[in-house]
C-alpha positions as CSV (number, residue, x, y, z in Angstrom):
1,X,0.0,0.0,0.0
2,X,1.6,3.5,-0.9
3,X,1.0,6.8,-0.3
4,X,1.6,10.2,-1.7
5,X,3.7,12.7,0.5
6,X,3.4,16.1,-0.9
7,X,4.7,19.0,-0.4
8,X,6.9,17.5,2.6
9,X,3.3,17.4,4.3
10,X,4.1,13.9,6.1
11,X,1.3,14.2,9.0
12,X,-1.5,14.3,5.7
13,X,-0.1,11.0,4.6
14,X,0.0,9.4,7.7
15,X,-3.9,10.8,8.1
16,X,-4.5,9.2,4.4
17,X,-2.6,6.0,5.1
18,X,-4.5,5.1,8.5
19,X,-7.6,5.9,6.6
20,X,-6.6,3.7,4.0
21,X,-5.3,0.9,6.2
22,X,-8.7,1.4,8.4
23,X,-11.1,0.7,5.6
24,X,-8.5,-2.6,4.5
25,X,-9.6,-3.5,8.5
26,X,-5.6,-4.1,8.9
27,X,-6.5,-2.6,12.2
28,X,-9.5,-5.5,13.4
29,X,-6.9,-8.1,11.8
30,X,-4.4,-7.2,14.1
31,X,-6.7,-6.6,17.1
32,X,-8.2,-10.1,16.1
33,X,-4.5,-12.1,15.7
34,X,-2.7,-10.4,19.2
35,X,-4.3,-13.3,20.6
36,X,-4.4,-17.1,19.2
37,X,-8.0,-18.6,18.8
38,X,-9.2,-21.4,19.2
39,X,-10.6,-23.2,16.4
40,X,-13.7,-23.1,18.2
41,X,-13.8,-19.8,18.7
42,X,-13.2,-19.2,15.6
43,X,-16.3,-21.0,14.2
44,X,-18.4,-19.3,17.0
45,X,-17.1,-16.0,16.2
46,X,-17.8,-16.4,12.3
47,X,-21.1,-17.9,12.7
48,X,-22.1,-15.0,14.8
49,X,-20.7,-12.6,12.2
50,X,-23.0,-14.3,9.6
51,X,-25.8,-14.0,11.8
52,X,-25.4,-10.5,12.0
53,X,-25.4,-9.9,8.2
54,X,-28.5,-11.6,7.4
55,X,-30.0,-9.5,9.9
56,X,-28.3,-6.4,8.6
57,X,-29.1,-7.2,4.5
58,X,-33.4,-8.3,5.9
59,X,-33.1,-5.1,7.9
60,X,-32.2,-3.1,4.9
61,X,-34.5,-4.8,2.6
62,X,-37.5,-4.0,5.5
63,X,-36.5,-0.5,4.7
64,X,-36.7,-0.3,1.4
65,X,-40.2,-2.0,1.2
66,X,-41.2,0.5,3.8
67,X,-41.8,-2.2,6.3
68,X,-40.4,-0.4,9.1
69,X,-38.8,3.0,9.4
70,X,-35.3,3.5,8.8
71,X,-32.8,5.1,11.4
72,X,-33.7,8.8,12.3
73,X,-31.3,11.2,10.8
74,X,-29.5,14.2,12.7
75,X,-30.4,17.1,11.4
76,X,-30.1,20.4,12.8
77,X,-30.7,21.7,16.0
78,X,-33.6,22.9,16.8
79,X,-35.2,25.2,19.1
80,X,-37.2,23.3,22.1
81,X,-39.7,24.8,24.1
82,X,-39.0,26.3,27.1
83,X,-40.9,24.0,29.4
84,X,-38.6,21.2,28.0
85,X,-35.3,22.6,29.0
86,X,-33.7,21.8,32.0
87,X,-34.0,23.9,34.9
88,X,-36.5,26.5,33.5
């Protein structure tokens, strides 16, 4: 993996290259291998992975079809009334 240094700007490609390596999850691969695992851990670990994306891809679909609601977004602040804020 390479990364551009320009202009002698070093701390911008160490900022791009942890991004990079971040998104590769070099990072969860090292976390994951500090440690040996069992093999039954292993299993139990990837299962539960799986698990997790079926949920995730039928939780997305529900969305789509409008089946539930999807997650709220942040937008911007708004003004709340003043019975609502503490202390007043």
């Amino acid at each position: 993996m390479q990364v551009q240094v320009r202009d002698n700007n070093v701390d911008q490609a160490l900022k791009v290259l942890k991004k990079k390596l971040q998104r590769e999850g070099v990072f969860r691969e090292m976390k994951r291998r500090a440690y040996f695992e069992k093999p039954s851990e292993k299993r139990k670990r990837e299962a539960a992975q799986a698990v997790g994306r079926v949920r995730k891809e039928a939780r997305k679909k529900a969305i789509r079809e409008g089946l539930i609601e999807g997650p709220k977004r942040k937008g911007p602040e708004r003004a709340r009334a003043p019975s609502l804020v503490r202390g007043g």
